[in-house]
C-alpha positions in Angstrom: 15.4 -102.2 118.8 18.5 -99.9 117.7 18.3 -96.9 116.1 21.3 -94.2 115.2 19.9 -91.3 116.7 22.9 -89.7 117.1 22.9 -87.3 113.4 20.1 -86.6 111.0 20.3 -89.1 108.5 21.5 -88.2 105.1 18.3 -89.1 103.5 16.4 -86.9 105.5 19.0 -84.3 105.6 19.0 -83.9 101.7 15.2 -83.9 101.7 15.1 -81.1 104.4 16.4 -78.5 102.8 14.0 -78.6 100.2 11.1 -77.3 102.3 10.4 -73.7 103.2 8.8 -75.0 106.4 8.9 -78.0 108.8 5.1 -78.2 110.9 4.2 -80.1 113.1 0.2 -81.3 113.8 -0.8 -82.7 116.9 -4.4 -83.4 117.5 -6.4 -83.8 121.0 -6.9 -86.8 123.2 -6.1 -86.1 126.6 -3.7 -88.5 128.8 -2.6 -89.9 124.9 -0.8 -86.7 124.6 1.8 -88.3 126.0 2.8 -89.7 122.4 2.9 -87.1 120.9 5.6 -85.6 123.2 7.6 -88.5 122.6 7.0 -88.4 118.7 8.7 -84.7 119.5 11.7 -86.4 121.5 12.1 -88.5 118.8 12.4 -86.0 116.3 14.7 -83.8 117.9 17.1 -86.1 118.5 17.5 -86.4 114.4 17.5 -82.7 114.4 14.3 -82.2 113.0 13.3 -78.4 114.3 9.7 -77.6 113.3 9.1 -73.9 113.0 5.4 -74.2 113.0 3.1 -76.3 115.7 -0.6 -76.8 115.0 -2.7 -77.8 117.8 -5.8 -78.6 119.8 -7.1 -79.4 123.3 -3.9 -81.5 124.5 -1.9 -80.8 121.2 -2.8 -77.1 121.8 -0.9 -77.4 125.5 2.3 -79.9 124.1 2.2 -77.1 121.5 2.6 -74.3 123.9 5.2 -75.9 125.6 7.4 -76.9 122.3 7.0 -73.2 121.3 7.5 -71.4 124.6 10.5 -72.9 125.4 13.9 -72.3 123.7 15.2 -75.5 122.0 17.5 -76.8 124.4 14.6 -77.1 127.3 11.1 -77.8 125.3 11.6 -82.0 126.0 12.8 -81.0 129.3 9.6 -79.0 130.0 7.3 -81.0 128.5 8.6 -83.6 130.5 7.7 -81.2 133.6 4.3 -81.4 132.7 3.5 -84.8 132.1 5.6 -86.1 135.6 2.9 -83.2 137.4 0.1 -84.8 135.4 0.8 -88.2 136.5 1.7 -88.2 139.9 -1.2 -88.9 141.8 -1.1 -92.2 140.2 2.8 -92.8 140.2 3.2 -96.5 139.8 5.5 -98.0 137.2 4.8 -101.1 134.7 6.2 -104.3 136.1 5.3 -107.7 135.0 4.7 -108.3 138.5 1.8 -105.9 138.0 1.1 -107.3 134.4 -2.4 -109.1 135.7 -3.8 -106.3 137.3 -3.2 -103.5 134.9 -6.3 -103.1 133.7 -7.5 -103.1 137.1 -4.9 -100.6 138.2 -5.4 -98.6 135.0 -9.1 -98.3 136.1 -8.4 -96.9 139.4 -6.3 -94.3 138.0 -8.9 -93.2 135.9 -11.7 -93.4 138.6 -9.5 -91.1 140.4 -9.1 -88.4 138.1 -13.0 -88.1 137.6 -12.8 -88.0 142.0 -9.8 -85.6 142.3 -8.7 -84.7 139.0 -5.2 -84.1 137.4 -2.3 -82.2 139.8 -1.3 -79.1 137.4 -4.0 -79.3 135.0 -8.0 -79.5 136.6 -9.8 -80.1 139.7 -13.5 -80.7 140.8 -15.5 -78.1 141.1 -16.7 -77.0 144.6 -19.6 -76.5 144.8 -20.2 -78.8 142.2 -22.6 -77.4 138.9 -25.7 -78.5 140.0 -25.6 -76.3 143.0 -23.6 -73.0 141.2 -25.7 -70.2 140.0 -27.5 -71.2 136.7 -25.5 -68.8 133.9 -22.8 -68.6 135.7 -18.9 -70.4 134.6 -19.5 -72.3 137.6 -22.8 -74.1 136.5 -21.3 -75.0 133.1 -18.8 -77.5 133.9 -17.8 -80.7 136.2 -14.5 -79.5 136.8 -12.2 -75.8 137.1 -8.8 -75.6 135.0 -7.4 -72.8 136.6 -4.3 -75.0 137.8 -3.9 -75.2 134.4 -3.3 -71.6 133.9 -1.0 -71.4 136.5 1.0 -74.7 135.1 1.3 -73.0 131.6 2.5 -69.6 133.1 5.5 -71.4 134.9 6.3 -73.8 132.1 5.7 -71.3 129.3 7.6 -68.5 127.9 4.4 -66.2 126.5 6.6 -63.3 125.4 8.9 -65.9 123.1 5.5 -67.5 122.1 5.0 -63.9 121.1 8.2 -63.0 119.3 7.4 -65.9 116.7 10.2 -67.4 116.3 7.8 -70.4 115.6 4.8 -70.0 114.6 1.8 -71.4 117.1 -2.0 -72.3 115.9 -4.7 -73.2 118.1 -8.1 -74.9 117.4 -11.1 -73.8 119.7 -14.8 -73.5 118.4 -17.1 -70.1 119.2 -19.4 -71.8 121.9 -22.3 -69.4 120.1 -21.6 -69.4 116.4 -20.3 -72.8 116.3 -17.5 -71.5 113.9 -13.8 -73.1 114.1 -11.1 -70.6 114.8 -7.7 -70.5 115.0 -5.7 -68.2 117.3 -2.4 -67.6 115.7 0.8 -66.0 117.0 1.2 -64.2 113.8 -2.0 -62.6 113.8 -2.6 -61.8 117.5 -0.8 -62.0 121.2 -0.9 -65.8 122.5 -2.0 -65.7 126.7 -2.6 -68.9 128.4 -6.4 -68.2 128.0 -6.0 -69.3 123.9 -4.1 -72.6 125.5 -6.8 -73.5 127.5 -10.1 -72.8 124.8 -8.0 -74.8 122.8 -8.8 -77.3 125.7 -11.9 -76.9 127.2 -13.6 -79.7 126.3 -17.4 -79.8 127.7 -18.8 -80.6 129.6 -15.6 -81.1 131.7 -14.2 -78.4 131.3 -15.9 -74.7 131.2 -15.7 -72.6 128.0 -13.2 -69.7 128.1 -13.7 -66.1 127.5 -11.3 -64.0 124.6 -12.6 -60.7 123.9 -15.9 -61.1 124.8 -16.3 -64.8 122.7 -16.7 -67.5 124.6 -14.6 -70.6 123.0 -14.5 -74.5 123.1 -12.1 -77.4 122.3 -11.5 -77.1 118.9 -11.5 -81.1 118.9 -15.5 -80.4 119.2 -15.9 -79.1 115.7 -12.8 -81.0 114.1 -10.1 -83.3 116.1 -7.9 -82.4 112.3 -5.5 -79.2 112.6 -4.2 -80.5 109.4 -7.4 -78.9 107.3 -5.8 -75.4 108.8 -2.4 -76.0 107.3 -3.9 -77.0 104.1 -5.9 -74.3 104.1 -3.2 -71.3 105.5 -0.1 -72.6 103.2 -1.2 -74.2 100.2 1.6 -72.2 98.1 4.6 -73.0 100.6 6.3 -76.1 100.1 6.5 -77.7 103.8 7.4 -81.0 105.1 4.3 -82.1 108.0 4.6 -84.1 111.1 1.1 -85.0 111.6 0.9 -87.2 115.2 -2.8 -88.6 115.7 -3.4 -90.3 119.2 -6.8 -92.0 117.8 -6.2 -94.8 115.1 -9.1 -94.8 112.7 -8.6 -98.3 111.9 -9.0 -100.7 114.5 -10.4 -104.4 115.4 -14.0 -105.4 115.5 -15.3 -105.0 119.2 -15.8 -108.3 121.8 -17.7 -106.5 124.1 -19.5 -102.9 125.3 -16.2 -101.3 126.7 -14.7 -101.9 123.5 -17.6 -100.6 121.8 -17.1 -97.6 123.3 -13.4 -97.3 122.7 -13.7 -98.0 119.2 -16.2 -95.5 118.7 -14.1 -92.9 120.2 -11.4 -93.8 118.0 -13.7 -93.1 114.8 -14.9 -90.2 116.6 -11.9 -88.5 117.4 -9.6 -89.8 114.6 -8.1 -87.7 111.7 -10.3 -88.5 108.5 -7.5 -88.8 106.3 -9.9 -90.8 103.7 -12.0 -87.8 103.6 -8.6 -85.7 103.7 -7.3 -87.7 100.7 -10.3 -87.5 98.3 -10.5 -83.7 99.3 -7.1 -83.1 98.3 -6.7 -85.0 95.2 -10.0 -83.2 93.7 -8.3 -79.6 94.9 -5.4 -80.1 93.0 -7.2 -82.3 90.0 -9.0 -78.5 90.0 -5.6 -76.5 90.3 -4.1 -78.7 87.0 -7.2 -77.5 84.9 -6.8 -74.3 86.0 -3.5 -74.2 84.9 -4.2 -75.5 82.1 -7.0 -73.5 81.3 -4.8 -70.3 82.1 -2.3 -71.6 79.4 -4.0 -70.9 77.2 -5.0 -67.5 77.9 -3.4 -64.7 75.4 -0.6 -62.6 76.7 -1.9 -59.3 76.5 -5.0 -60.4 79.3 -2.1 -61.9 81.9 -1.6 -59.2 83.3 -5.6 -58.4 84.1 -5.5 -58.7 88.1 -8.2 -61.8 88.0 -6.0 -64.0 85.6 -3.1 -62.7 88.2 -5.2 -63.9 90.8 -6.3 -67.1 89.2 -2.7 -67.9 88.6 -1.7 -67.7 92.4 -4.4 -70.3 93.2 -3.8 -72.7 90.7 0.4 -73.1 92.2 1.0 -74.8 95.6 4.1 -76.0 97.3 5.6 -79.6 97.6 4.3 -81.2 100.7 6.2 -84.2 102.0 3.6 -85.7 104.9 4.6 -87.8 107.7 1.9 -89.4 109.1 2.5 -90.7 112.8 -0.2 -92.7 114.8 -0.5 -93.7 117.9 -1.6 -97.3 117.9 -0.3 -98.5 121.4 -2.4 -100.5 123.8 -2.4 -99.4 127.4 -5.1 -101.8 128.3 -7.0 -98.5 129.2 -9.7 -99.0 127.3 -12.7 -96.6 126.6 -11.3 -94.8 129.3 -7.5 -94.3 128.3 -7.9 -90.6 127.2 -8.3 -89.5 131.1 -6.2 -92.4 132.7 -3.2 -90.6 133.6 -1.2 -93.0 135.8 2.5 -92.6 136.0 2.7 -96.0 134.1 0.7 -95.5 131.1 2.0 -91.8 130.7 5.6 -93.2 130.2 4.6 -96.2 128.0 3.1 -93.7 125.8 5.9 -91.1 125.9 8.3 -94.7 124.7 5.5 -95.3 121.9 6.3 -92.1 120.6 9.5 -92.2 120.8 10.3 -95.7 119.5 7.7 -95.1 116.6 10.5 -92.5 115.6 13.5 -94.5 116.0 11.5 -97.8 114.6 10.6 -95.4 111.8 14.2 -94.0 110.9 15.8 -97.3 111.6 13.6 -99.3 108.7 14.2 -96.2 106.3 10.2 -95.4 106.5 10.6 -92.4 104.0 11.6 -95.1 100.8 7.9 -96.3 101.3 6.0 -93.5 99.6 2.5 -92.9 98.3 1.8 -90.1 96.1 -1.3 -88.4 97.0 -1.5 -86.0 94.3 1.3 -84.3 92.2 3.7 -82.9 94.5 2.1 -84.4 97.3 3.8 -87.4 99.3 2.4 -89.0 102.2 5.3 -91.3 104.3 3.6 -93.8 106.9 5.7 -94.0 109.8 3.4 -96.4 111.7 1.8 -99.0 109.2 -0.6 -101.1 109.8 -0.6 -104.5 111.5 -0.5 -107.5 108.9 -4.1 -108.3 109.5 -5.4 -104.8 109.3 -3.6 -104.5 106.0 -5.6 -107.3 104.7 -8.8 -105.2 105.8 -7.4 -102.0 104.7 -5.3 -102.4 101.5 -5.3 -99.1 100.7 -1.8 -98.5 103.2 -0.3 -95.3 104.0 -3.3 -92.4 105.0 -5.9 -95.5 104.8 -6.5 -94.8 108.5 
């Protein structure tokens, strides 16, 4: 594989500028954060700068460290964290090894649910059962303060805070059940928003923010990109969405892979669902312009036709739709196997999905979701899932 990495290709270049905003979506899954920080390698190398990052649970923490780093150090940092997460199980992929992986693969995992992940949690001692009913101890397996102290050496809060980019994070109200979003433009960003983006139960306990109690956002929806939708509809922006789950997948052989495929639907972005949703919002927008056409001049300026006119408008939105579809033989396990070895072939995935992407001119092959709208696939399908999902680009 050969890529030229070394400027922004012209394509891409002209296309940029077009855009009042570059964001970029990552979604949770754990250890298969690891893509998505190579996704980011990738598109730095091309010069692709996003001045927006939407996140949660794992994408909320690769999120922190792309935006609280200055430019020349976010790969370098990320790369911090992932090496810390990975090092209790630090051995390499070799064909030697090739036979035993899955084996190998399972003993990392089995020994993050015994010791947990250096830098990021630990069990709890004394363990739930035996804490004091209502207490933060009682209401999780393991403790993620580690993880406070790993985001307070890796990440710059106070640039976080001067938003220079702009950082969203997905948690859920443990009580209400509502979805939130803790944004740098609207309030200060502290680790504690970094990790209820992450506290995904009942592994991890919920985290306290003036006086809520909050959840992994992934919990309620594993999407960010319904927030962006939602926040931005009138600025034109290209998206970087990166899903570690693949809603598409092979028929299961067996239990395991009964399990893994269910927590690929489970976790997955619906971009069907996203689709249909879009395409009847802007079907609605066009007959509202229309409709407000053919209003008469003299009620235009009457503050609900002003109002009505904002909402029918939205920005261009050129989607680039990344997902990671790489086989670690982890299994049903692979979003807490952290080994050394998986964590780098994931980190490649990413980043060869970029190059592969760039290399084959991925942004000629274009569906058009709805007027103004474009959705670029740079991951298609296998052959054989094409034949079972013919529908191509954001079919997953």
């Amino acid at each position: 594989m050969t890529a030229n990495t070394t400027a922004l290709p012209t394509q891409i270049a002209e296309n940029l500028g077009k855009f009042e905003h570059t964001v970029l979506v990552l979604q949770g899954g754990g250890a298969l954060g690891a893509y998505q920080a190579g996704v980011f390698t990738g598109i730095t190398e091309v010069g692709i700068v996003p001045d927006w990052i939407v996140g949660i649970s794992i994408g909320a923490i690769n999120a922190a460290l792309i935006a609280g780093n200055p430019p020349e150090r976010r790969v370098e940092r990320l790369r911090e964290f992932w090496d810390r997460a990975s090092a209790r199980t630090s051995f390499f992929s070799h064909p030697v090894y090739d036979a035993a992986r899955p084996w190998l693969n399972a003993w990392s995992a089995a020994s993050v649910v015994t010791l947990g992940v250096p830098g990021f949690f630990v069990p709890r001692m004394p363990p739930p059962f035996m804490a004091v009913q209502g207490g933060v101890g009682a209401l999780s397996f393991y403790d993620t303060q580690p993880l406070k102290s790993t985001l307070e050496e890796l990440v710059d809060f106070d640039l976080i805070n001067r938003q220079d980019v702009r950082l969203s994070l997905g948690a859920v109200n443990v009580c209400t059940g509502e979805s939130v979003y803790f944004d740098n433009i609207r309030m200060r960003i502290a680790p504690e928003h970094v990790m209820a983006s992450g506290a995904l139960p009942p592994g991890f306990p919920p985290v306290q923010i003036d006086g809520q109690w909050y959840w992994d956002g992934g919990i309620s929806s594993n999407t960010p990109m319904w927030y962006v939708v939602d926040e931005a509809y009138r600025e034109s922006a290209l998206v970087l969405q990166v899903d570690v789950f693949a809603g598409a997948g092979e028929l299961p052989k067996n239990l395991q892979e009964v399990q893994e495929r269910l927590k690929d639907i489970q976790y997955a972005s619906k971009t069907r669902f996203n689709a249909k949703h879009v395409r009847n919002t802007e079907e609605l927008r066009a007959a509202l312009r229309r409709l407000l056409e053919k209003i008469p001049d003299a009620l235009r300026t009457d503050p609900d036709v002003q109002r009505l006119t904002e909402v029918s408008t939205r920005g261009a939105v050129a989607l680039v739709h990344l997902t990671n579809r790489h086989d670690t033989r982890s299994s049903d396990f692979k979003d807490y196997e952290f080994s050394r070895a998986t964590i780098g072939e994931l980190w490649q995935g990413g980043l060869d999905d970029v190059r592969d992407g760039i290399a084959r001119q991925a942004w000629q092959d274009v569906v058009e979701l709805a007027q103004g709208i474009h959705v670029y696939e740079f991951t298609p399908l296998s052959p054989e899932a094409m034949k079972r999902h013919p529908s191509g680009p954001g079919s997953d």
